[in-house]
Rosetta silent file (secondary structure, phi, psi, omega in degrees, C-alpha in Angstrom):
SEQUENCE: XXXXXXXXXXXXXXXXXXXXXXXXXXXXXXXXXXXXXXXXXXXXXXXXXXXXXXXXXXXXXXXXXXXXXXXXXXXXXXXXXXXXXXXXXXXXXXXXXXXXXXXXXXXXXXXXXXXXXXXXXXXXXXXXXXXXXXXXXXXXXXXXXXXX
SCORE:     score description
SCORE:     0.000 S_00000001
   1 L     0.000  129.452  168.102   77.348   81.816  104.033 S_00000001
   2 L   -89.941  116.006  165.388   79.362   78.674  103.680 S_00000001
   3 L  -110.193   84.179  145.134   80.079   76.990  106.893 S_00000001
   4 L  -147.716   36.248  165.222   81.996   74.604  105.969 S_00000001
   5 E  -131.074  136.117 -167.746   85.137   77.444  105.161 S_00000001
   6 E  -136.009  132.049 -175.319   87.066   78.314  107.867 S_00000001
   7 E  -112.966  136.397 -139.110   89.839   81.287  107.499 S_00000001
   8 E  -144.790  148.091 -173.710   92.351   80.295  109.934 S_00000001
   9 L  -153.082   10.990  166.388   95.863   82.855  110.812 S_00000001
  10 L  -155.343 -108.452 -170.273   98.005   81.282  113.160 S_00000001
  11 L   -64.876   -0.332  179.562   98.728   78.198  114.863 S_00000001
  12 L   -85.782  -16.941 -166.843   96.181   76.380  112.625 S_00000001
  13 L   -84.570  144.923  165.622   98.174   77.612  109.298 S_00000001
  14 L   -29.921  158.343  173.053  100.724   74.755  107.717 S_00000001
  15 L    56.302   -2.283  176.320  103.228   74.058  109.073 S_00000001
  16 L   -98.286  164.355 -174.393  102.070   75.525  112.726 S_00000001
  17 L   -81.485   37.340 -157.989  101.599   73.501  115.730 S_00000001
  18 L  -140.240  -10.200 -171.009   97.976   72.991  115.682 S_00000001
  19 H   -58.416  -15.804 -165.593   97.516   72.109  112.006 S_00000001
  20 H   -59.259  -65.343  173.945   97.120   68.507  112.600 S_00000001
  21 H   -29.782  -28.010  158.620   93.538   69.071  113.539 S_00000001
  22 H   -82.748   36.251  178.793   93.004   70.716  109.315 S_00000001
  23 L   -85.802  -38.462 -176.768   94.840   67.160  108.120 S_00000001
  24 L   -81.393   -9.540 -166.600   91.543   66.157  106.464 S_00000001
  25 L   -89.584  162.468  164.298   89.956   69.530  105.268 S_00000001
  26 L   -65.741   87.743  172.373   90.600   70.640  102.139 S_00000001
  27 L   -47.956  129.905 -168.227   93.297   73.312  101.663 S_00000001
  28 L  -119.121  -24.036  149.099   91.737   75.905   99.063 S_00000001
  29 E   148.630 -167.006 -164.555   94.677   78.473   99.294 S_00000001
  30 E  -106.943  152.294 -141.580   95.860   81.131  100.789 S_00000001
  31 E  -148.218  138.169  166.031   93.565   84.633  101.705 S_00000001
  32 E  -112.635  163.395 -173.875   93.554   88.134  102.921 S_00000001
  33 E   -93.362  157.995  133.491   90.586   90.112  105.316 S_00000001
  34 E   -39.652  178.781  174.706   89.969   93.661  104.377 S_00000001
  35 E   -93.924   90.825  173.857   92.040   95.821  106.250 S_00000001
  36 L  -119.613  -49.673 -156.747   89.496   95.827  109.313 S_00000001
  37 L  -127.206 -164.560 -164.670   91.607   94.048  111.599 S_00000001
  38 L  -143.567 -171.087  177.392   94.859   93.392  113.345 S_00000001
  39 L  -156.176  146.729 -177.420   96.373   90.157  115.393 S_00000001
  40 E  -119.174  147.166 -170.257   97.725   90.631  118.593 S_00000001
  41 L   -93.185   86.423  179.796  100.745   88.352  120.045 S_00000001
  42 L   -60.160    0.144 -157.778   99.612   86.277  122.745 S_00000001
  43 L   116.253 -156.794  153.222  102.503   84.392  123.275 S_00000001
  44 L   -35.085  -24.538 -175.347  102.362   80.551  121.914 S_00000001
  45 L  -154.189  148.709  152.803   99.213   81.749  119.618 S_00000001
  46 L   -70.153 -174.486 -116.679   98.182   85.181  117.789 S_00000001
  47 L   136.942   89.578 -172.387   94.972   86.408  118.276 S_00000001
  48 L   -48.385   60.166 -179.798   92.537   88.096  115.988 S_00000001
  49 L   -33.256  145.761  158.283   91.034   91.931  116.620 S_00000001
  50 L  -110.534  -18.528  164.510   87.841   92.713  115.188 S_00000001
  51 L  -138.590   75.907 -128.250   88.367   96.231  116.468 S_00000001
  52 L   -87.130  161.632 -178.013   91.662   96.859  116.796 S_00000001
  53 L   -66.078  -17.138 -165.198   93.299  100.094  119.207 S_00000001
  54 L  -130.182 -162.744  178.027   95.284  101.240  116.172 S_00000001
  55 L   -51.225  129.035  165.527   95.207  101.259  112.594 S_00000001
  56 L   -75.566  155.672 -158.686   93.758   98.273  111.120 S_00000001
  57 L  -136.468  155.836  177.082   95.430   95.894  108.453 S_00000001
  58 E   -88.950  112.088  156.778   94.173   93.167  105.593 S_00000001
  59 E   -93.826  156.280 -173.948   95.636   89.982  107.384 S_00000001
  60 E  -107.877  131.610  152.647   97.093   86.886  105.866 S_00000001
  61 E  -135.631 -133.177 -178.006   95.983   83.337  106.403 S_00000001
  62 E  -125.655  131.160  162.332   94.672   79.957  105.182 S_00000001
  63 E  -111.643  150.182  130.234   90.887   78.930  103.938 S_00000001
  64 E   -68.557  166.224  146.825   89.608   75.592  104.477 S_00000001
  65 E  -126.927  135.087  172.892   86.688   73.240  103.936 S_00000001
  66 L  -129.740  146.365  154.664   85.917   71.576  106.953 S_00000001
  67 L   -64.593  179.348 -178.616   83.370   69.495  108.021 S_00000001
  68 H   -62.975  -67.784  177.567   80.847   69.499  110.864 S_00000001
  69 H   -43.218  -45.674  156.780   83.047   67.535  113.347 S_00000001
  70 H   -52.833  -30.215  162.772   86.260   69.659  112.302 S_00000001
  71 H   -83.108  -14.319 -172.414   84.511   72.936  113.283 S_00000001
  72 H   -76.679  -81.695 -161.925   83.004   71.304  116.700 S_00000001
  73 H   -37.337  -95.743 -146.416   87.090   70.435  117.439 S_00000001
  74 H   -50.252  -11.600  171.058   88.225   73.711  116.315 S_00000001
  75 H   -69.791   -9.097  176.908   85.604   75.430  118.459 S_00000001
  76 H  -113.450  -23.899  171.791   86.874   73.764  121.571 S_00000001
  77 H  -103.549    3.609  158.670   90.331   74.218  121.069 S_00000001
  78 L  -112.414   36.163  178.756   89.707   77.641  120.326 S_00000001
  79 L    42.354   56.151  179.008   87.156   77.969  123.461 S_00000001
  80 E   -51.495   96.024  161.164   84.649   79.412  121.526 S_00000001
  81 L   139.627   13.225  172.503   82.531   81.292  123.229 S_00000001
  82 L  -129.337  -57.150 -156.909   85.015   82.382  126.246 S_00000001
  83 L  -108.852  -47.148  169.026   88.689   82.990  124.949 S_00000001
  84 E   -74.418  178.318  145.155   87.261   83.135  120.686 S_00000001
  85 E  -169.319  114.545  162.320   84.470   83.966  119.254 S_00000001
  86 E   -20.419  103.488  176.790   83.167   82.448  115.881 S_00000001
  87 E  -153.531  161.641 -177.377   82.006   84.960  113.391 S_00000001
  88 E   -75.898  155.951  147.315   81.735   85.416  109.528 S_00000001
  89 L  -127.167 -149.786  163.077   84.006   87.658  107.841 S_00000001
  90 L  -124.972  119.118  134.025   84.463   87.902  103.774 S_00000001
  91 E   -82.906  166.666 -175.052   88.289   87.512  102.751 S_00000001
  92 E  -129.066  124.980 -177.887   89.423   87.690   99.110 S_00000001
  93 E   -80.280  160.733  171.092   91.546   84.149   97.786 S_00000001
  94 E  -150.502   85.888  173.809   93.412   84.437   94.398 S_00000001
  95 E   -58.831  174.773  155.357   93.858   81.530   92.332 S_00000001
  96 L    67.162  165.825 -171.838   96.328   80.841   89.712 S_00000001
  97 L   -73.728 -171.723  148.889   99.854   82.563   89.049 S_00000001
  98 L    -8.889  -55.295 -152.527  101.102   85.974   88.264 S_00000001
  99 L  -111.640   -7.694 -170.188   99.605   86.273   84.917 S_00000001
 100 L  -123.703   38.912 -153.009   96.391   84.448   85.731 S_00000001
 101 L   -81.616  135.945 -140.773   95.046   86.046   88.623 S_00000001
 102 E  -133.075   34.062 -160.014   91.628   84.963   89.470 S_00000001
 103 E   -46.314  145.860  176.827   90.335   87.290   92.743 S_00000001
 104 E  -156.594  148.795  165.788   87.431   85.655   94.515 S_00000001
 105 E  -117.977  118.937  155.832   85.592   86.512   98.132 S_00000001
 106 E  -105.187  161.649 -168.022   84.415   84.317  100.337 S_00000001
 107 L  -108.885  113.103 -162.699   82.377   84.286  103.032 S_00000001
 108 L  -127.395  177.184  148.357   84.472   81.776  106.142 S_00000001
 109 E   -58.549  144.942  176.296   84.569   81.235  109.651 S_00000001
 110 E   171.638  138.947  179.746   87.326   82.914  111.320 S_00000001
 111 E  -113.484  108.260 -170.361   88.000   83.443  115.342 S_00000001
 112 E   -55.790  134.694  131.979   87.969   86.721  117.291 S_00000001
 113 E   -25.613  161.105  175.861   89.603   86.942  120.532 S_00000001
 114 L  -146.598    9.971  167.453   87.284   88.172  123.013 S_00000001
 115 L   -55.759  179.384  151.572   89.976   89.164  126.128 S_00000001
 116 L   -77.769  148.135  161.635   91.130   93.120  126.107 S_00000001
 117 L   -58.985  -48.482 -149.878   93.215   93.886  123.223 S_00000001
 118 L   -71.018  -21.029 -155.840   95.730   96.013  125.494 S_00000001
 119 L   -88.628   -1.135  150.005   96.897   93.064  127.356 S_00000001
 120 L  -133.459  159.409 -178.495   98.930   92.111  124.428 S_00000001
 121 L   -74.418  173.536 -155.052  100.790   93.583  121.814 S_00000001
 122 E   -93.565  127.120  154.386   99.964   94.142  118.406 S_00000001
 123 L   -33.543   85.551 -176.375  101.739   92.332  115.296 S_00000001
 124 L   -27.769  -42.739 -155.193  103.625   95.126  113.238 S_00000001
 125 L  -140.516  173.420 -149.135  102.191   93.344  110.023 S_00000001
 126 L  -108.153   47.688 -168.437   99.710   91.378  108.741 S_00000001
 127 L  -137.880  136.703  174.422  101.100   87.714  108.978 S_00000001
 128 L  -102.876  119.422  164.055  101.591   86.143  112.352 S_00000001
 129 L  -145.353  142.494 -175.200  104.375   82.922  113.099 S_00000001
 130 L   -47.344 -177.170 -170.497  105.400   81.318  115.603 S_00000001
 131 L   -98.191  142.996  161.429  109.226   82.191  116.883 S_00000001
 132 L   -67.296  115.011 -155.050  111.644   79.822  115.668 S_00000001
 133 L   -95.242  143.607  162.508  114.399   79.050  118.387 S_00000001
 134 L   -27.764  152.632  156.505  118.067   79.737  117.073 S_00000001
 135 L   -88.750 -175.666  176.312  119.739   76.493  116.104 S_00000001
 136 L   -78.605   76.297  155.505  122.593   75.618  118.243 S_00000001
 137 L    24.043  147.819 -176.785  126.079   77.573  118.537 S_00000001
 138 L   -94.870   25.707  151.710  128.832   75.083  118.171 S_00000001
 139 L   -94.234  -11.555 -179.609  129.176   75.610  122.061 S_00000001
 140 L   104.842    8.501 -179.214  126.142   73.566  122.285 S_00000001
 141 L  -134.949  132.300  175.587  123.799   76.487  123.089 S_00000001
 142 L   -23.350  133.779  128.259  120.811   78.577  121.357 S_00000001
 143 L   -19.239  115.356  158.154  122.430   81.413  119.664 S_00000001
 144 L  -142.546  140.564 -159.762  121.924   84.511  121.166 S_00000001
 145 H   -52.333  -35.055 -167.597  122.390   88.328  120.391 S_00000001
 146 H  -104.911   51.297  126.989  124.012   89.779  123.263 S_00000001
 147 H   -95.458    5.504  159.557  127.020   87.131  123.009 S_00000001
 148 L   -80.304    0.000    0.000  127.977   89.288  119.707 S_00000001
């Protein structure tokens, strides 16, 4: 097992609001699970199943290499051992383009919820992102559907 790869599927992913804590690891690309598990929508963060109530799905994230001191942070801001919980899984990475497809499995880090599943819902699919607020209406206000 390499611990120093961490598979990472929501606020931790580019461009989310937690990535700053991966600014030094090494991005190594982007990775699917088997279809074991789901992500449930907490809100502000997703939330990983390891045994999910319904059909399970191959989820999409990010692997890293991180260092020691980058998994002790992410282990505290994902409360490891109360609201996560740190376990191996295998995902499979794919270098290279279209024509040059290069499947590989690794063995990463990657953080379970450990709440009940039921108290939130489930992710139709297997990519989680935060919600993006509307830009503004040229009244000066979020956008919203039931002013159509």
């Amino acid at each position: 097992m390499s611990s120093d790869l961490v598979f990472v599927y929501g606020t931790l992913k580019r461009g989310q609001r937690n990535h700053h804590f991966l600014a030094a690891a090494e991005y190594l690309g982007t990775a699917f699970t088997e279809p074991k598990y789901r992500i449930i929508d907490c809100g502000p963060y997703p939330a990983l199943l390891e045994h999910p109530p319904e059909e399970p799905l191959a989820i999409a994230g990010e692997v890293y290499r991180v260092d020691g001191a980058t998994l002790a942070e992410l282990d505290q801001l994902e409360d490891e051992g109360r609201l996560y919980r740190r376990a191996v899984i295998e995902v499979l990475m794919i270098d290279g383009g279209a024509c040059s497809q290069d499947p590989q499995t690794l063995q990463v880090w990657t953080y379970f919820w450990s709440g009940a599943p039921a108290a939130f819902p489930l992710v139709p699919g297997s990519t989680w992102r935060e919600a993006v607020l509307s830009p503004p209406t040229p009244r000066g206000r979020a956008a919203n559907a039931d002013d159509e």
